[in-house]
N, C-alpha and C positions, 0 to 999 in steps of 0.2 A: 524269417520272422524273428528269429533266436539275436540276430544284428540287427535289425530294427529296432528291438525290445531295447537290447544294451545301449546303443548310439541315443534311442529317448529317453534312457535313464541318466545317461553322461551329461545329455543335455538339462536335465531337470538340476541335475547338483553342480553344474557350473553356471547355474542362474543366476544372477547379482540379490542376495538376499536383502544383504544391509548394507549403504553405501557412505564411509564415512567422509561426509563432505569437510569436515572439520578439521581433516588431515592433507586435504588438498586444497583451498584456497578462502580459510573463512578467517575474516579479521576479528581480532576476540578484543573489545575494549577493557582496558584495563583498570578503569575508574568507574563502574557499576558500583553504584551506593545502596545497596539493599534494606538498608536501614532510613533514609528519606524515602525510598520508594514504599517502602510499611506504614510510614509515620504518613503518607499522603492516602494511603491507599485502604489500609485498616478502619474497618467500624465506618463503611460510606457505604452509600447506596451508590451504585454507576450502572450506567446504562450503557451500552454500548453496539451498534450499528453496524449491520455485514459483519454480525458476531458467528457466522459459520464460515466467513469465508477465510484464505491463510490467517490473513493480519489478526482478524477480528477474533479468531477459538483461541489465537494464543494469546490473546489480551485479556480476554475472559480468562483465559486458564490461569493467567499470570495475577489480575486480579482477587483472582479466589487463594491463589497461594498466600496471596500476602493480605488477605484478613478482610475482603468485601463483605460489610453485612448483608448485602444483597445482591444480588445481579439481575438486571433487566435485560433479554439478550433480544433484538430483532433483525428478521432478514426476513429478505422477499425469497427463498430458497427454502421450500420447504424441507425436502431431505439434507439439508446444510445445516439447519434449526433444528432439523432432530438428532443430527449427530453431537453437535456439540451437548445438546440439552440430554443426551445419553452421560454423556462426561461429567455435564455439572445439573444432578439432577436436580438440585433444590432454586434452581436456577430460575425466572420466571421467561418464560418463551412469547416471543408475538413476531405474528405474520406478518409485515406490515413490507410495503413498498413506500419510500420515504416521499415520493413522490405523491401519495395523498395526506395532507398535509393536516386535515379535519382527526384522521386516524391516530398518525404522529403527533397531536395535541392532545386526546385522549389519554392516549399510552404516557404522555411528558407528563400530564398532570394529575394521573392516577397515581403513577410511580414514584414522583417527587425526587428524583433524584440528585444527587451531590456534585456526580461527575458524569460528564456525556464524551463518550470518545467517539469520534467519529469515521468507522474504517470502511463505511458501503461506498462502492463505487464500482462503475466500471474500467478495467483496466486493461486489457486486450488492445495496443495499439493498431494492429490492423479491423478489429472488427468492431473499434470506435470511428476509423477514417471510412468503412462502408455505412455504417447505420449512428451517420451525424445529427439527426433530431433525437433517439433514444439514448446517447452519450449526454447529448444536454440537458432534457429533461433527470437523468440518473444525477450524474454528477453536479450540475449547477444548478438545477431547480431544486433536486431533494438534496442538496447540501447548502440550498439559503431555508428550506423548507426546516431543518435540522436545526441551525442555529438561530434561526429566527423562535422557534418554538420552544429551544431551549432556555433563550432571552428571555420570550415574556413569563416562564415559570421558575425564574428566578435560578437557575443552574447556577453554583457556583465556579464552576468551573466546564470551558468546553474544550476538548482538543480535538483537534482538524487530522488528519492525516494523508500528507501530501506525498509528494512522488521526486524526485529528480529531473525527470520528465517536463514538471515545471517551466525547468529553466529553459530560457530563451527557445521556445516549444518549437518542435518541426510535425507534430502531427496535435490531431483535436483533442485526444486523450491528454496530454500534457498540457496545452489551450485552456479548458477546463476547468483542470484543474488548479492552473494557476489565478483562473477568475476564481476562484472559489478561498486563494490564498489572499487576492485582493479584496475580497468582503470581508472575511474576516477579520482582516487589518484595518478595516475602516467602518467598518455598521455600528452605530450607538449599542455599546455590548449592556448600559445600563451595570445593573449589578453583578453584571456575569465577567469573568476573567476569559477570552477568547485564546487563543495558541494553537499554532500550525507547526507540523512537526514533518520536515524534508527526508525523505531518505532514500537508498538505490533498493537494489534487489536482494530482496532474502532467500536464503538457501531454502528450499525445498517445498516453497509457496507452489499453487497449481497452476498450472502453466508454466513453471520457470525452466530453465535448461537443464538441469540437474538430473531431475525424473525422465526428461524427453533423450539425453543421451545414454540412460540407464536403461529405457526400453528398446533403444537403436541398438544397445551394445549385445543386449538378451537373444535382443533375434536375428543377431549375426551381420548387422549394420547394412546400409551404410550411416556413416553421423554425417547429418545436414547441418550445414552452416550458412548463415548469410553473407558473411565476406569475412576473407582472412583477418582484415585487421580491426572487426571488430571488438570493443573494449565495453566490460561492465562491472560496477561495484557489488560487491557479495556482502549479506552477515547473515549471520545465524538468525533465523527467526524469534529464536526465543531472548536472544539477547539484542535484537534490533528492538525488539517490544517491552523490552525492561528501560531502553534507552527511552524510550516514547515516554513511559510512564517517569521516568526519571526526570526527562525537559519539561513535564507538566506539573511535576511537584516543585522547581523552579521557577515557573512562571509567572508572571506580574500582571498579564495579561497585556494582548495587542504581538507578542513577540510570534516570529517566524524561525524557527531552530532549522538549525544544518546537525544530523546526525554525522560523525567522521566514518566514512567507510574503509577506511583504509587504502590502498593503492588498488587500482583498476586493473584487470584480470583479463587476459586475451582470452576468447572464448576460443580458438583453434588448440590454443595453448594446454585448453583445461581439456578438449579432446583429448588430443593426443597424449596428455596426464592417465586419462580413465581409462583409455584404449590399454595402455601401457600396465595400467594396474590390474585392471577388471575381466580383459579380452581374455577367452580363450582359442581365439582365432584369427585372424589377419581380420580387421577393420577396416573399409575403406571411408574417408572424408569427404564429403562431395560439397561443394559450393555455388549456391546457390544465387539469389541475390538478395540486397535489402530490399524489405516490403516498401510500401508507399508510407511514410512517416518517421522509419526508424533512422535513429542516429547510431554512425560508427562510433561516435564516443558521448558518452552520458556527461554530463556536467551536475554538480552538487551549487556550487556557488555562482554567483550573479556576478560577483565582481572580488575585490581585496578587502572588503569597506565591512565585514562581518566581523563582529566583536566576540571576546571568547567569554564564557564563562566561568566557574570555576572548575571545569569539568572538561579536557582537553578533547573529549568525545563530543561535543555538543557546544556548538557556537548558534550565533544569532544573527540574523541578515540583515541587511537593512532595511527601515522600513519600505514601504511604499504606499504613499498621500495616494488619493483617487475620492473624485465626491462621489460621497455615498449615494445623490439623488440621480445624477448620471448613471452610477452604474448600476445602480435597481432599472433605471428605464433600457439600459441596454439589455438589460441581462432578461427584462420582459420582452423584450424585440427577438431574442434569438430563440424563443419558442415558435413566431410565428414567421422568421427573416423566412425567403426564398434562397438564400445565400447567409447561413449559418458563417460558414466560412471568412467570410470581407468584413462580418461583422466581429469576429474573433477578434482579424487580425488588424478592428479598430478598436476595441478593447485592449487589446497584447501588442504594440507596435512590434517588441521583438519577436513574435510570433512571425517563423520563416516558413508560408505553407509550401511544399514544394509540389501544391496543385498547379 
């Protein structure tokens, strides 16, 4: 018993307490303007959407650092809504699924807000390519339901928050959301400034790999991978979400930003890094395969044809025309298509389903 006790004591203090991802593979941009992001962000009222989820608590959080008179925080996640609303308690909370639209009108024109950021979605590429009708509904009805409501209460400002995934999409989740990139580029924004803001994957958001090989490593592995040569871009959460806030106090309105992630990071690679640092035991790596959707390599840009700004972190794509009466009627089709799918990927021509 007396070796039992010890070996579960050794175990408890060679647990991964704090993991600094920061020192193994996070791009730190070097042109964060703290001072436009104040001057945009101070003394506004902002609303903000899937405010408990990664993106959204540290956009709130990051908000309130920099001088929000108000915060309007909603999510369909109740204990997600109450954690952050722990943090920022002066904060004003609402339940809302953006998907009712009557609700999300209320909440828009009770609250009057300056700035609407928009970070609800769903983003679990395998368990958007199983449950195809509640990805669309989520992401493209409650994100025209978002900026349409926004519009008609005069938002000055709305920013969209995309994905990489975007680009030339190979599952529904990135599909989606690139239909939701091309509304916004194109709906009568009226008085409102509209902006979609691209980026890869942030350190330590739920679900990312960071956490999932920090619990692989805890209980003595093995680390699961989907294939050796898969590649993905990293940043720091809080500094992916100062960049956001930054491309939208640049804004003109209509523009599509590319965050710079920096170079792209073998994820076998950041194992056998963690394994190397963290292990107190031989690790084994086990490889798996890609899910139904994912890509060996993420892409951030569409093509060369993106213009820079004045901020070497943060460039601008090009546009993309689409009529707007087209794609209101397709976009109502794909709630009721029997083949969501055919109908994407006549919305997304480069959309490559590998159904």
């Amino acid at each position: 018993n007396e070796i039992k006790r010890s070996r579960l004591l050794d175990n408890t203090a060679n647990r991964i307490e704090e993991l600094s991802v920061e020192d193994l593979l996070a791009r730190h941009p070097k042109d964060l303007d703290t001072p436009i992001i104040g001057a945009f962000i101070h003394g506004k009222k902002v609303l903000i959407t899937g405010a408990g989820g990664s993106i959204g608590s540290e956009i709130a959080l990051q908000c309130h650092r920099f001088g929000a008179a108000h915060l309007v925080l909603i999510d369909h996640s109740e204990y997600n809504l109450y954690q952050i609303g722990e943090r920022l308690p002066s904060a004003q909370l609402h339940l809302c699924n953006i998907i009712d639209r009557p609700l999300l009108d209320e909440i828009m024109h009770d609250a009057s807000p300056e700035i609407v950021i928009h970070a609800a979605a769903y983003k679990h590429v395998p368990l958007c390519e199983t449950n195809i009708h509640a990805a669309v509904m989520n992401n493209v009805i409650g994100s025209r339901n978002l900026i349409d409501s926004a519009i008609a209460n005069n938002v000055s400002k709305i920013v969209i928050i995309s994905t990489d995934k975007a680009v030339r999409p190979t599952n529904v989740m990135g599909a989606t959301k690139r239909v939701v990139e091309l509304y916004a580029q194109n709906v009568d924004s009226r008085n409102s400034e509209i902006v979609s803001v691209r980026f890869g994957n942030v350190l330590g958001s739920s679900g990312s790999v960071i956490p999932k090989f920090k619990a692989q490593i805890e209980a003595g592995g093995p680390i699961t991978i989907t294939h050796p040569e898969v590649t993905r871009y990293f940043m720091l959460i809080n500094e992916a979400c100062q960049l956001v806030l930054q491309a939208a106090a640049i804004a003109k309105g209509g523009e599509l930003f590319i965050l710079d992630m920096g170079e792209p990071v073998k994820i076998i690679d950041l194992a056998h890094t963690m394994i190397r640092l963290y292990a107190t035991e031989p690790i084994q790596i086990i490889t798996t395969k890609l899910r139904r959707g994912e890509k060996l390599y993420e892409e951030l840009l569409i093509d060369e044809s993106e213009q820079k700004t004045t901020y070497e972190s943060i460039m601008i794509a090009r546009p993309s025309h689409y009529d707007i009466l087209s794609l209101n009627r397709e976009i109502d089709a794909l709630t009721t298509s029997p083949d969501p799918r055919t109908l994407l990927r006549h919305i997304i021509p480069e959309f490559i389903d590998p159904a």
